[in-house]
N, C-alpha and C positions, 0 to 999 in steps of 0.2 A: 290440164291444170295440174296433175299428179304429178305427171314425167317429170313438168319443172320443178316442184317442190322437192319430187326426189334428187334431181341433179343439184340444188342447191344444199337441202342436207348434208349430200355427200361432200362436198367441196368445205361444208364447215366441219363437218370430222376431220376431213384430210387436213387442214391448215390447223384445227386444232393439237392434232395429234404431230403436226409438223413442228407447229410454236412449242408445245411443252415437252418436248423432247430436244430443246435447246437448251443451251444454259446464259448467264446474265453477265455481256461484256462489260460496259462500262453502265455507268448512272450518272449522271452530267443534271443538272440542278442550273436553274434560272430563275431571276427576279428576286431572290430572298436579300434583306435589308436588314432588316431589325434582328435574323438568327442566324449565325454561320452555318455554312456546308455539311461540315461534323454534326452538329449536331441534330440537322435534317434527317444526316445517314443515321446517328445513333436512333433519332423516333421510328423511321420507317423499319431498322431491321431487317436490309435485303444489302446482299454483297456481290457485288463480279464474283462468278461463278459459279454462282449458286443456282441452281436447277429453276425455267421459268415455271409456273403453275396456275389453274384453271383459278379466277380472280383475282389476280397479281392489281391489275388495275384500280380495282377497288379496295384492297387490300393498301396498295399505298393511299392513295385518299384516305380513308378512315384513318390512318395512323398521324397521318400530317394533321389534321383536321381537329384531332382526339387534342393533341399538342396545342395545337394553335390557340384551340379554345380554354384552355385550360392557362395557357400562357395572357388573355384578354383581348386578343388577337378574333374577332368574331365574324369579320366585316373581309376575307379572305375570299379569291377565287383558282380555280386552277384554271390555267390557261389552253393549256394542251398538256397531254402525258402521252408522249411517241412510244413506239417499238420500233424498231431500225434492224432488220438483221441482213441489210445487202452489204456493209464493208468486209464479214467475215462468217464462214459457213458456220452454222450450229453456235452461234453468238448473238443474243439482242441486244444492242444499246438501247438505253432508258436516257429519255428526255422528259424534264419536268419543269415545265413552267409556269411559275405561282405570283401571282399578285395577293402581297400580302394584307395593302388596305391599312388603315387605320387604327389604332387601338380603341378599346375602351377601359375608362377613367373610374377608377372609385370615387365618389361623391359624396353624399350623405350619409350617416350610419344611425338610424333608427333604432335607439335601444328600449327596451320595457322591462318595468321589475327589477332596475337598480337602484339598491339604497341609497342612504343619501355619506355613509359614511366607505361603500364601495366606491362609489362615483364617480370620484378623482382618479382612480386606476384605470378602469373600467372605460371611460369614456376618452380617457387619454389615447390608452392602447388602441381604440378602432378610427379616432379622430388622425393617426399618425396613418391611415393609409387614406385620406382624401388625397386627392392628387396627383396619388400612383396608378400606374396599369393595372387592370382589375387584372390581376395573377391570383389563381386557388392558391397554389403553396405560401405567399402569403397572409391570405385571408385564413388559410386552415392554422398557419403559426400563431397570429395574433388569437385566434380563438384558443390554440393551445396554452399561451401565455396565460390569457383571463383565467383560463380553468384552473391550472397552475395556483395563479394568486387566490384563488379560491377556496383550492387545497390545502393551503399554509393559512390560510386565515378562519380556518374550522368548517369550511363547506365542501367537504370532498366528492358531495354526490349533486354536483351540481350538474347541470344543463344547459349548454347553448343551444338555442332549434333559431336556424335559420326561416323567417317566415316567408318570406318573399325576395325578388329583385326586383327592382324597377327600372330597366333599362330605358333611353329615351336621350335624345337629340339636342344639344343645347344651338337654340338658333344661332343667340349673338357671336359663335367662336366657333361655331362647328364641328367641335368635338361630340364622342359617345361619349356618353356617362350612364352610371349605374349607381344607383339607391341601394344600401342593405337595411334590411327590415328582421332588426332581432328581439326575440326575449330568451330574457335567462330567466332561468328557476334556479335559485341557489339553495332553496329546503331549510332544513331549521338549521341550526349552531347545533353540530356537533362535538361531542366530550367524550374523554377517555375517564372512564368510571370506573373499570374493571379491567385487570389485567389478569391475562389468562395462560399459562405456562405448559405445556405437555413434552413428558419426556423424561424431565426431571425426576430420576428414582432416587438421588443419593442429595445432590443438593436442593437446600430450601429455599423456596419460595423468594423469601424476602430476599436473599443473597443477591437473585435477580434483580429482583425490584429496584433496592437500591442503588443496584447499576444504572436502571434506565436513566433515575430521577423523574419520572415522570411524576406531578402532584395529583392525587386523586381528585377527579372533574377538570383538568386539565384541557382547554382548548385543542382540538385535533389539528393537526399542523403536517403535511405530507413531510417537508425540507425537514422536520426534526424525526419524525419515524423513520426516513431511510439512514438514517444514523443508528439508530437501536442495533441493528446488527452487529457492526461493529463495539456496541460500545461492551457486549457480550462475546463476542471472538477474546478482545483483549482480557478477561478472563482466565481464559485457555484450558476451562474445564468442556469445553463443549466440539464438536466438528461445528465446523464455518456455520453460522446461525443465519436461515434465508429471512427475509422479510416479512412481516407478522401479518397478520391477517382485522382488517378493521371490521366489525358488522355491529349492527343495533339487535339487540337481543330483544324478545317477547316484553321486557317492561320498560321499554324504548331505551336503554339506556346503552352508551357505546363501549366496545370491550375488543381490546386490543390480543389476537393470541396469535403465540407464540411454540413452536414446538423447534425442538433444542435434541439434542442424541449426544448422550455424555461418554466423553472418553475417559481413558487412562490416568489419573492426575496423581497418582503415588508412582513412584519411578526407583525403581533399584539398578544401580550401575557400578559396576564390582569387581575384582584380579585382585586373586592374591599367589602368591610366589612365593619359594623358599629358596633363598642363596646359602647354600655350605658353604662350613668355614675356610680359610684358607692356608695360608702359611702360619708360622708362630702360632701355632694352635690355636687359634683363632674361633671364635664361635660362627656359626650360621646366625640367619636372623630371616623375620618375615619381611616382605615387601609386595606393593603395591596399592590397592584404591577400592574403596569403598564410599559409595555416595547415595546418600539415601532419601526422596525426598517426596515431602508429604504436604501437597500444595490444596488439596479440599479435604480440612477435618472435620469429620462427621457431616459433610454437607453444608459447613458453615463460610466457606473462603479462606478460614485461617491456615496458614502455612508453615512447616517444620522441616528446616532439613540439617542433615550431620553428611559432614562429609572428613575422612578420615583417607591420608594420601602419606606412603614412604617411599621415599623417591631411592634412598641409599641407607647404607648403615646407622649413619649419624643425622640425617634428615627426613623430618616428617613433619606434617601439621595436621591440625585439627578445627573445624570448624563448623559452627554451630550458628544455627539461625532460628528467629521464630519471629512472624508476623500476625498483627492482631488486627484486621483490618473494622473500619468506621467503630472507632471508637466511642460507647457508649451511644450509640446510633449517629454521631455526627462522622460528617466526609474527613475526616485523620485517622491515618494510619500509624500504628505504633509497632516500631520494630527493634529488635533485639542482635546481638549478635557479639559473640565467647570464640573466639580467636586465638590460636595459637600453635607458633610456627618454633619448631627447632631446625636450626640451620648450621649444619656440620658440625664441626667439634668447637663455633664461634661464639653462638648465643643462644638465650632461648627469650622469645618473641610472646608478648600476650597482649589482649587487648578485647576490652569492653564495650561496645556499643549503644547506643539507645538513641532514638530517632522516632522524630514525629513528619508527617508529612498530610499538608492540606491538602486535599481535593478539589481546587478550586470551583474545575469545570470536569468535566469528563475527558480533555484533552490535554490540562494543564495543572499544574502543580511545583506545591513549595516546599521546603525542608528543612529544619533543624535537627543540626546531629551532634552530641555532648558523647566522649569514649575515654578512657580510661586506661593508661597504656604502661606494662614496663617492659625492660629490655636487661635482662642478667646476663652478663658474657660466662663463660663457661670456664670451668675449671679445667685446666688442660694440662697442670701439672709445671708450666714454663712461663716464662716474662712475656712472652709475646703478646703485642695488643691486639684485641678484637675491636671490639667494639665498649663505651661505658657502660657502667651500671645505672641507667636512669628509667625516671618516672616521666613522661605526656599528659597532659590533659589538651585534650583537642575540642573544640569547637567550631562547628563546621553548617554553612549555609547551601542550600541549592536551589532549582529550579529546573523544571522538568516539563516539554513542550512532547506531547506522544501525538500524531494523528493518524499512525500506522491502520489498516484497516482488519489485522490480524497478529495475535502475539508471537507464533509461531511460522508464518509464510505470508507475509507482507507482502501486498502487490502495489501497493501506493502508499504516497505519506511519512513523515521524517518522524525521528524521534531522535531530541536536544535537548543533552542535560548536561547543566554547568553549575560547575560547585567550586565554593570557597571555603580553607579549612584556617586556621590561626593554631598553630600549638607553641604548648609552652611547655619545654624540654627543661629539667631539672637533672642535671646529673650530680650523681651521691658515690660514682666510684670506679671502678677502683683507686684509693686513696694516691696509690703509687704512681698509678700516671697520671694524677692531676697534677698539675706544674703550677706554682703561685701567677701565670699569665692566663693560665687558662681557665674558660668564661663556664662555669657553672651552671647558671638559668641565661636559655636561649630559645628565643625567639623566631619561630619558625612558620611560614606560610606557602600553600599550598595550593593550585588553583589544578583543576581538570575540566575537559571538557571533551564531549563527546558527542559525535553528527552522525546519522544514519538518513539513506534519504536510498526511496523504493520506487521504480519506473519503469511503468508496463507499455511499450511502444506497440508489440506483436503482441498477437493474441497468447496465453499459456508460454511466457517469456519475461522475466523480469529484467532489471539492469540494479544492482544494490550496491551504494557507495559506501562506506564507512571512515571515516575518519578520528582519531581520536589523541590528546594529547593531552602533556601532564610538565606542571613545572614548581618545581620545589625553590623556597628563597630563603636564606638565610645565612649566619657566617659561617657554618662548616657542617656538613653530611656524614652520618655515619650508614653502613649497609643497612641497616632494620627502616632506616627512615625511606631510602630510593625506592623508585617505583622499580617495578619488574614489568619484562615484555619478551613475548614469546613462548609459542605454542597454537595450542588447538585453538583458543582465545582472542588470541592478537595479534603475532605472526609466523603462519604455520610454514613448516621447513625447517624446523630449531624446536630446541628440546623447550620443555615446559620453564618459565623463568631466566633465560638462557644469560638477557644483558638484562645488567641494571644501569641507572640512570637518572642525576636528579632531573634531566628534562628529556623526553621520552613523546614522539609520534610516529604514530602508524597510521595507513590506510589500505583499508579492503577491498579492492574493486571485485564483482560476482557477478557473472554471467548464469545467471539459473532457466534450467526450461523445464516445465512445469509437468508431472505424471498425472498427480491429481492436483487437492486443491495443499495439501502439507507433503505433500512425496516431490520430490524434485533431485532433478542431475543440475553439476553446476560444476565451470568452469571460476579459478580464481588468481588475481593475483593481489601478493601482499608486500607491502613497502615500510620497511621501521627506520628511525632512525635514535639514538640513543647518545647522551652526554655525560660522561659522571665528570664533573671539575676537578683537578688536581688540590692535594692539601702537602703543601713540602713541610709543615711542620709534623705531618703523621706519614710522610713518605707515599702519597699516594699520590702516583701521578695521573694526568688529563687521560683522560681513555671516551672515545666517540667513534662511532659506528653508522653507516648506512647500509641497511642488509634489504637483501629482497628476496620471494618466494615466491613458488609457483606452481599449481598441481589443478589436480581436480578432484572431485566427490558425488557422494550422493546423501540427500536426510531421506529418510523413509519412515514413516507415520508407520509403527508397530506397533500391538496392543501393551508393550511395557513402555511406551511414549515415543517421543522422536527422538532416531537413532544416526548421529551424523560420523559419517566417515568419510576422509578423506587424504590423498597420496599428495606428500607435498616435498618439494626438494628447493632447498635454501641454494644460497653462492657456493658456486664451485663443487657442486655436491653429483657425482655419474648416480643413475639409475639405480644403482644395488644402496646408494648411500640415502635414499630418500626416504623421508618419516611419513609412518600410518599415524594420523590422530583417528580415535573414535573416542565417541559417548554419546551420552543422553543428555539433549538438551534441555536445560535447566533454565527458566525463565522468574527465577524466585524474586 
């Protein structure tokens, strides 16, 4: 009785060690109805050529089976599972023949422990899968959903427990069906009571706060906390602010915290130059830019900045800002801003500001702007006309739609603001080129509008459109009044201000990919286009432009702020002639 035992042992090494020392010709698949081929291959996990191995056999059963069941599929047999290795040496073919059977059906959905003001959701949600194939991924979503609506509706530590199934036979129709047997524990109504901030060494407290909006005892709502983040990115005192943390503290009450890592928010960005003089004994002069900006004072939100720019001998400007945000603790912002531009030896440019803006929502917003504006031509010694000597008073409406997810490196979300301005132009001189036809108080409107829209397709990969355009209306244009376009700003490849124009659009397109979450390389192209209208009674003729731009850059998140630079060359412009923009971006 040995001998033969030992002759059969050996005979099951030898063919063991035969088979698994082949490898897997083909896999051929039978009987399946209800699942295609692929997707049999995708459960099991095994390929032609892939090396055979010691439980192959049951190794595919459990994989199919795992599926099947999971799919409601319960009521399955396997018919045969071959090995074939006579058509080619050192090759198994896999033959699988599967009767797939029947499905079974969700049925009833036994719930326990829902209110009576849950109910309607609650019983809706599990009543929409009677009728369907019991499928887990299913049943696991719709229990997601419940918890979900749970979450938003103050119960975030709620509980689905599955109690039972009740599988069983319907005689009259023959189908399987299945019972589900649940209760939930939804726990008490939870509230945000306390809100908790860690990090914050320079700004206060409330600064946050008031961003959240959250009201103190405020219902817990998942769908509005994952907003919080953002509504503190757009800020831009902080790095990317993650998700806050919810728990019930020792005297049950709930407390939302928060931890925040503050960056850079004062920013200096600065060149200064000296040109010697030239011929005709000529003086030297200083030139270049100074920018200086103080976006969290004292830890309070409020913002300052001066910025001081000489492009040339005879041109320079200055400009002044300051903002007061939630004024007297209400959502309006009050902002300031002292303006003034000298433009060659033609005029010189001032203007006053003041602007209020409501805070609707955290995403949306409105505005009222009243400014104060004159415009001196310059003494230059000769008849030539520049421009009048007049006074503006403008007022001006907007509207302002943000739902960017960050102020500085947006990865989703548009930001749309449209503004209308009415002015009313007074001019008082020079007396000499006023001609008894010519219109004194004039009537001037103004509209702009501006699109931005952020699109994350790949992972650490944006796509950023920009668009923006501007139209002036009225009987006649002088330079102080047209827009300007071009540069770092609008369309890089062309000097700072390059055209003007009383109707003026450009657009951005940005290829950015992502270092971290504010560091970024990006590819760009920029598209302007520019009108100033002809006036024959002041000799100025129709001049309009469509210019393009194209380069590339990098921002990079340094501890003096965000440092954007980029190489960009306009039309018709070779390699040596293309313009570096740099600075720091300013989000005031």
């Amino acid at each position: 009785m040995l001998r033969p035992l030992k002759i059969l042992l050996s005979l099951h090494l030898l063919f063991s060690t035969f088979l698994y020392s082949q490898t897997i010709g083909t896999i051929n698949l039978n009987g399946n109805k209800a699942f295609n081929k692929s997707e049999y291959f995708e459960w099991i996990n095994i390929f032609p050529g892939q090396k055979m191995f010691d439980g192959i056999k049951d190794t595919l059963k459990k994989r199919i089976s795992f599926n099947l069941n999971q799919r409601g599929y319960f009521n399955y047999r396997f018919d045969v599972i071959n090995f074939d290795s006579a058509k080619a040496k050192n090759k198994v073919d896999i033959t699988i023949n599967i009767n797939e059977g029947v499905p079974t059906y969700f049925n009833n959905v036994n719930i326990k422990n829902v209110s009576k003001a849950d109910s309607n959701y609650v019983i809706s949600a599990f009543n929409n899968l009677s009728g369907e194939i019991f499928n887990k991924f299913d049943l696991e979503n719709t229990i997601s959903d419940v918890l979900t609506y749970y979450e938003n509706n103050g119960n975030p530590f709620t509980v689905v427990k599955i109690e039972y199934f009740d599988f069983y036979k319907d005689t009259s129709n023959g189908k399987n069906l299945a019972d589900i047997n649940l209760k939930i524990d939804a726990k008490k109504k939870s509230r945000i009571v306390k809100i908790v901030i860690h990090g914050n060494k320079k700004t206060k407290d409330y600064v946050l706060i008031r961003e959240l909006r959250i009201a103190p005892g405020q219902e817990y709502s998942q769908q509005n906390i994952n907003t919080l983040p953002e509504r503190l990115n757009k800020l831009g005192f902080f790095k990317p602010v993650k998700k806050p943390e919810y728990y019930i503290d020792s005297k049950g009450e709930g407390v939302l915290s928060f931890n925040v890592k503050e960056i850079q928010t004062n920013n200096f960005d600065g060149i200064i130059g000296y040109v010697p003089g030239g011929r005709n004994n000529e003086s030297g002069y200083v030139t270049g830019l100074v920018n200086i900006n103080l976006r969290n004072l004292f830890g309070t939100g409020r913002a300052a900045s001066i910025k001081w720019q000489r492009l040339n001998r005879s041109s320079q400007l200055l400009d002044l800002n300051y903002l007061e945000p939630w004024l007297l603790g209400m959502p309006i912002n009050l902002s300031t801003r002292i303006f003034q531009r000298k433009q060659d030896s033609s005029y010189v440019q001032r203007t006053f500001d003041i602007s209020l803006q409501y805070l609707a929502t955290d995403v949306l917003s409105a505005g009222v702007t009243v400014s104060f504006e004159s415009v001196i031509p310059t003494d230059n010694g000769n008849s030539r006309f520049t421009v009048f000597n007049s006074t503006i008073v403008n007022t001006g409406l907007n509207i302002k739609l943000d739902t960017r997810n960050d102020l500085y490196s947006p990865t989703k979300g548009i930001l749309f603001i449209n503004s209308y301005s009415f002015r009313r132009k007074t001019i008082n001189g020079p007396s000499k080129f006023i001609a008894p036809v010519t219109a004194t108080n004039i009537n001037l409107q103004k509209l702009e509008l501006s699109f931005d829209a952020y699109f994350s397709f790949v992972n650490r990969q944006v796509l950023a459109v920009k668009l923006h355009g501007g139209e002036l209306r009225g009987p006649f244009f002088e330079a102080s009044d047209l827009f300007r376009m071009g540069g770092f700003n609008s369309l890089r490849g062309y000097k700072e201000d390059q055209f003007l124009g009383s109707r003026i659009i450009w657009g951005n397109l940005e290829y950015r990919f992502l270092l971290t979450d504010r560091t970024y390389f990006f590819l760009f192209f920029d598209n302007g286009y520019f009108l100033r209208k002809g006036d024959a009674d002041r000799n100025i003729p129709k001049i309009e432009g469509d210019k393009t731009g194209y380069g590339l850059g990098i921002n990079l998140e340094t501890s003096l702020g965000i440092l954007s630079v980029s190489f960009a060359m306009g039309e018709g412009n070779s390699f040596s002639e293309g313009k570096i923009h740099f600075g720091i971006v300013n989000r005031f």
